[in-house]
C-alpha positions in Angstrom: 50.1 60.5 13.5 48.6 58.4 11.4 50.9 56.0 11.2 51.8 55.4 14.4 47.7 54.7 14.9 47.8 52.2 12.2 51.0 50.2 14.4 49.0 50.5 17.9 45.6 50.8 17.3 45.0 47.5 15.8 47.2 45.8 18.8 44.9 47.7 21.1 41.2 46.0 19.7 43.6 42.8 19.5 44.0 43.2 23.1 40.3 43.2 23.7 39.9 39.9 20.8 42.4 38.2 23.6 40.2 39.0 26.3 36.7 38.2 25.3 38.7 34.7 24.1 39.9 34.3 27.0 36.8 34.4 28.7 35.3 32.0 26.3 37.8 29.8 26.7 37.7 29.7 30.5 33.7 28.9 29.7 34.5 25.6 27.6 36.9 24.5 30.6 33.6 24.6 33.1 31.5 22.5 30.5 34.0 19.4 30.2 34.5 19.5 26.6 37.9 18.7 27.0 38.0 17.9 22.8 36.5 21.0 21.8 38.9 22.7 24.5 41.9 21.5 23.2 41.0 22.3 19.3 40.7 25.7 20.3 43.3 26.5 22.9 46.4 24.6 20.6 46.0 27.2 17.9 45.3 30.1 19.9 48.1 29.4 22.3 50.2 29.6 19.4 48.5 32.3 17.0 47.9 34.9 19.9 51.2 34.5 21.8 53.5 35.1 18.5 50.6 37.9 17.8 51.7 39.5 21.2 55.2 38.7 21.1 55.3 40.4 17.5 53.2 42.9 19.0 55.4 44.3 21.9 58.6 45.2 19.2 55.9 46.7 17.5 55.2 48.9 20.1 59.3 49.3 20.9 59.8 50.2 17.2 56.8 53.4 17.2 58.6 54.8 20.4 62.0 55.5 18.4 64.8 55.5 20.5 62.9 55.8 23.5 61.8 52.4 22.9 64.8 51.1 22.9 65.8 52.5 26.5 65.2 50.7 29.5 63.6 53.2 31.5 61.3 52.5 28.7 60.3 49.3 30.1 59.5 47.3 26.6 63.0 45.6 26.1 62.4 44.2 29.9 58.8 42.7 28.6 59.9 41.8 25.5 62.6 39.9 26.7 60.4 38.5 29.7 57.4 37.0 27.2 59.1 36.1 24.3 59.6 32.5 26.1 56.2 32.0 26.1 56.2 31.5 22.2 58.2 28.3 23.0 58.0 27.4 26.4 55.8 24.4 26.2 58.3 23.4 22.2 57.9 25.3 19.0 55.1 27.2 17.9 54.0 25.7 14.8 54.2 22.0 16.5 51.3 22.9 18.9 49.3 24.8 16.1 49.1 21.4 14.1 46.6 19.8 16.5 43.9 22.4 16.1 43.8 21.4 12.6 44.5 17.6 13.2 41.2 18.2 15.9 39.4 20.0 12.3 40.1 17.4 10.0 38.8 14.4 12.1 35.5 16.8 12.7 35.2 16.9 8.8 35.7 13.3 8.6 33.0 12.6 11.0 30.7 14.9 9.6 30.5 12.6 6.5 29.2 15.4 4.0 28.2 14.6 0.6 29.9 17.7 -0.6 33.4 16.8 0.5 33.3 13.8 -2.0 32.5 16.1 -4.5 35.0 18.7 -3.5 37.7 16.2 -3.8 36.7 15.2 -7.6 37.2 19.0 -8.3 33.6 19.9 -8.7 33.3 23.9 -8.1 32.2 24.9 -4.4 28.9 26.7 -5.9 27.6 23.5 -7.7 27.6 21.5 -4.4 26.6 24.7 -2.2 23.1 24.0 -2.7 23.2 20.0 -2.4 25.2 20.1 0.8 22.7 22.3 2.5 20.2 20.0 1.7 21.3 17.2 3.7 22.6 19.1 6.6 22.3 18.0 10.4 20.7 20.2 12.8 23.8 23.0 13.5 25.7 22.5 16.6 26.8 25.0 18.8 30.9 25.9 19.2 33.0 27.1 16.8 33.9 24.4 14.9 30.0 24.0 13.5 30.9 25.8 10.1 32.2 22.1 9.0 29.0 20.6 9.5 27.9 22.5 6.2 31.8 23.1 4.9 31.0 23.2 1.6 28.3 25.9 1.8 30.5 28.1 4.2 33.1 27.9 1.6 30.8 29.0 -1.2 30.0 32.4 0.3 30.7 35.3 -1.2 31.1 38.7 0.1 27.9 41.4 -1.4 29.8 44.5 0.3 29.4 47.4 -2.3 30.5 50.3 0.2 32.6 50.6 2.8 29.7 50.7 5.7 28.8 47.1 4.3 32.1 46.0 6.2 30.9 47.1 9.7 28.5 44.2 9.8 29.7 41.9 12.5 27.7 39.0 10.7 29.8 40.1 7.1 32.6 39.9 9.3 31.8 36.4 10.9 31.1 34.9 7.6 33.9 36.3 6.4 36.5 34.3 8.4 34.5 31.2 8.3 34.4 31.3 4.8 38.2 31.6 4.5 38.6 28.8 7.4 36.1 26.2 5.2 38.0 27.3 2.1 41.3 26.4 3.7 40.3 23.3 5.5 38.7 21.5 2.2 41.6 22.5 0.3 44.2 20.4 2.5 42.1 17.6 3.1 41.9 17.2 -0.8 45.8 17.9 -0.9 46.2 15.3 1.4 43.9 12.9 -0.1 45.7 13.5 -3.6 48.9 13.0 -2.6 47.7 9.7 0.0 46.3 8.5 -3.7 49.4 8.7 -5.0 51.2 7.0 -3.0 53.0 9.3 -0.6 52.5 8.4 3.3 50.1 10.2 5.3 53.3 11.0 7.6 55.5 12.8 4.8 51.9 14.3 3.4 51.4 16.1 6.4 54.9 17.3 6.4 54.9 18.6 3.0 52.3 20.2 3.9 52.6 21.8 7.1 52.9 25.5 6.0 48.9 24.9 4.8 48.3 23.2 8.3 49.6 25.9 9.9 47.3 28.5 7.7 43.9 26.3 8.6 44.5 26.6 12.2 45.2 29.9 12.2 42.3 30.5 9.9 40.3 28.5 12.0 41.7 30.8 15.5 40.9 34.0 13.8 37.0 33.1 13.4 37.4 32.1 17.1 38.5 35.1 18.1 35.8 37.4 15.4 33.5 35.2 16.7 33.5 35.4 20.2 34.4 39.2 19.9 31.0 40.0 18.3 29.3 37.4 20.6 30.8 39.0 23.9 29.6 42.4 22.7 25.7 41.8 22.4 25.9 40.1 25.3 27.5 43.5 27.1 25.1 45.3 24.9 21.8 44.7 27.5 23.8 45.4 31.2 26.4 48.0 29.4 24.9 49.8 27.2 27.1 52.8 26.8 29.9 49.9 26.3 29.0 48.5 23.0 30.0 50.7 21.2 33.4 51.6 22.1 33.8 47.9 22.0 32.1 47.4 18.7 34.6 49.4 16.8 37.5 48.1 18.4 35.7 44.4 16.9 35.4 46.5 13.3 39.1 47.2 13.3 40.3 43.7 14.7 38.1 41.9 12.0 39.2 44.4 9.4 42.5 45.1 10.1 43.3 41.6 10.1 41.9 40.6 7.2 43.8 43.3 5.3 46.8 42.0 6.4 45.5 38.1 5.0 43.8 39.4 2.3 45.6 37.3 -0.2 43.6 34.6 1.4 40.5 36.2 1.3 40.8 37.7 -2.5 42.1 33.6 -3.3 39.3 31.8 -1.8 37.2 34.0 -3.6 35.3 35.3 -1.1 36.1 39.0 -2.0 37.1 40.9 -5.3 39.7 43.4 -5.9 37.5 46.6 -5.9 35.8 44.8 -2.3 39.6 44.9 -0.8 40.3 48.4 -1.7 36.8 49.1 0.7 38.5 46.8 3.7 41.3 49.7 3.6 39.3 52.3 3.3 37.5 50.6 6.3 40.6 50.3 8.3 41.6 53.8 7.4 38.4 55.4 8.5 38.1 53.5 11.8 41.5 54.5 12.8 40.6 58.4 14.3 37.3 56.7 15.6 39.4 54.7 17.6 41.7 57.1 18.6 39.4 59.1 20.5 38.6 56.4 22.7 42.2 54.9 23.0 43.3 56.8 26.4 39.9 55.1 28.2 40.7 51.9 26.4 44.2 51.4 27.4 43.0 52.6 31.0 40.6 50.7 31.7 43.2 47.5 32.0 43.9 48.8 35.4 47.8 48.7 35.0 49.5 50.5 37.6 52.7 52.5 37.0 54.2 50.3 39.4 53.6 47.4 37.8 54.4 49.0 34.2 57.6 50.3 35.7 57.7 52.4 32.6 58.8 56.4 31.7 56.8 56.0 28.9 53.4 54.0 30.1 52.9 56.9 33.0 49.8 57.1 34.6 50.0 61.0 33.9 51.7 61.5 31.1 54.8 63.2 31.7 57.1 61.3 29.7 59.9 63.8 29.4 60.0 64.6 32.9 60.2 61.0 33.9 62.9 60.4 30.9 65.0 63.4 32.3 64.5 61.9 36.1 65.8 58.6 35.5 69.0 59.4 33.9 69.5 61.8 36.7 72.6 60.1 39.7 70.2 59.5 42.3 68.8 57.2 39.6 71.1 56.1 37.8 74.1 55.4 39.4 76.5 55.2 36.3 75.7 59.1 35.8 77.4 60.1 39.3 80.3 60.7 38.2 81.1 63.2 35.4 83.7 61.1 33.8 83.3 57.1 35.0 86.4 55.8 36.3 86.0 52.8 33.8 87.9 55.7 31.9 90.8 56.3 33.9 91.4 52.9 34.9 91.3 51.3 31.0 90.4 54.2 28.4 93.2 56.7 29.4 96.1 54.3 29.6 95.5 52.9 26.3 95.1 56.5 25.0 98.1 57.9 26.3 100.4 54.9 25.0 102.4 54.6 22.1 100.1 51.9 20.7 
């Protein structure tokens, strides 16, 4: 069903985003950045964990009622992860220092074109003038703000739908949108620090746009290292890529369909461009789908540890549904008629009240 492939599917490449990021991150704690580690792993701690809490009812809600039982094993993990969307203090609190760690980089960075973004001057008349007095590129993820203005000037050429399974469309995508977002709260907060209000009660004010530029900022992380992780699997793993390459397509698409408010208002796409990311979306669904059993496998999860009628190894939902409400199983189904009946139920049934 369609539908239910639209509710799981994407979960299932966002599984595989987690991963590779994962793995990425794990390489940045071996090198010693610990500042570059810490402006990645704030927002991501936060983005992907309500992502995955978010995503588990998800999951509940496409097995109907099923879902909801506990043979089913989702109410038990649901229940089990959703402290770790606030076990080290509220989300959005932790989120804030990826884009704290974003603003000081754009300070440093000392670009002409932020001076002129701040007096209003349109992103495509200082494109051209910031790139020609940009530093030699760094590597990481945060690089994009060493030419901010120019990332936020791009613009999206896509004309078919095909155009969208680029990974380097989809990379510039994101970045664009994180630039965008970035330069527009650091001129909100210069305005309103001009005016007179405190930095403090700026940033508050403001928090719902701090949340977006670290969030922004997490999701080219994650398109990023997806792509990246994938060409290097491409050499050893050939018959990997691309599997893997679609589940990146639907990760990067899917997800910008469901920000593409941002995208269409930073101006890096047009209306007909987000009726193709749809289409995109639409079309990689039964792609997917073929390769979904394999994908979900190849975790290694073990029926044991799943402890699920519905996650089986071998498929036999019904059978295992049928088996746990049996007595042996369940020991409130022993007895035809539970003796919580005669002891409260009938009494109050057979008196006059």
């Amino acid at each position: 069903y369609t539908m239910q492939q639209q509710r799981l599917l994407p979960l299932l490449a966002t599984a595989y985003a987690f991963q590779f990021a994962g793995t990425a991150m794990q390489r940045l704690l071996r090198s010693g950045d610990t500042a570059a580690l810490h402006v990645a792993s704030s927002g991501l701690k936060a983005l992907c964990s309500r992502i995955t809490a978010d995503g588990i009812e998800t999951c509940r809600r496409a097995c109907g009622g099923h879902g909801y039982l506990s043979v089913s094993g989702l109410p038990e993990l649901l229940g089990t992860y959703l402290q770790n969307v606030t076990v080290e203090g509220e989300n959005f609190m932790i989120a804030q220092q990826t884009t704290r760690g974003l603003l000081k980089i754009l300070s440093n960075a000392g670009l002409n074109a932020l001076a002129a973004h701040a007096e209003e001057a349109p992103l495509s008349a200082v494109a051209v003038s910031a790139a020609s007095t940009l530093p030699p590129a760094e590597n990481g993820d945060a690089d994009y703000l060493l030419h901010v203005a120019a990332a936020a000037a791009a613009h999206c050429t896509a004309d078919k739908v095909s155009d969208f399974l680029s990974p380097d469309l989809q990379c510039e995508a994101y970045r664009q949108r994180a630039a965008w977002l970035v330069l527009e709260l650091d001129r909100k907060l210069a305005d309103s620090t001009r005016s007179g209000v405190a930095h403090q009660d700026a940033w508050n004010a403001l928090c719902p746009d701090v949340i977006r530029v670290s969030e922004a900022h997490c999701f080219y992380v994650l398109v990023r290292n997806f792509n990246t992780s994938i060409k290097q699997l491409s050499d050893p793993h050939p018959e990997l890529a691309p599997v893997l390459q679609n589940c990146c397509h639907l990760f990067s698409l899917w997800w910008m369909q469901e920000s593409m408010g941002e995208f269409l208002e930073g101006g890096y796409i047009d209306a007909m461009q987000a009726g193709l990311v749809r289409q995109a979306v639409r079309e990689l669904l039964p792609i997917l789908r073929a390769d979904a059993i394999p994908l979900v496998d190849a975790w290694g999860h073990s029926d044991h540890a799943l402890n699920s009628a519905l996650g089986r190894w071998d498929g036999q939902v019904y059978d295992a549904l049928l088996a746990s409400a049996q007595p042996d199983s369940n020991p409130m189904n022993r007895d035809e008629v539970s003796p919580a009946f005669e002891e409260s139920l009938k009494p109050m049934r057979l008196s006059r009240l």
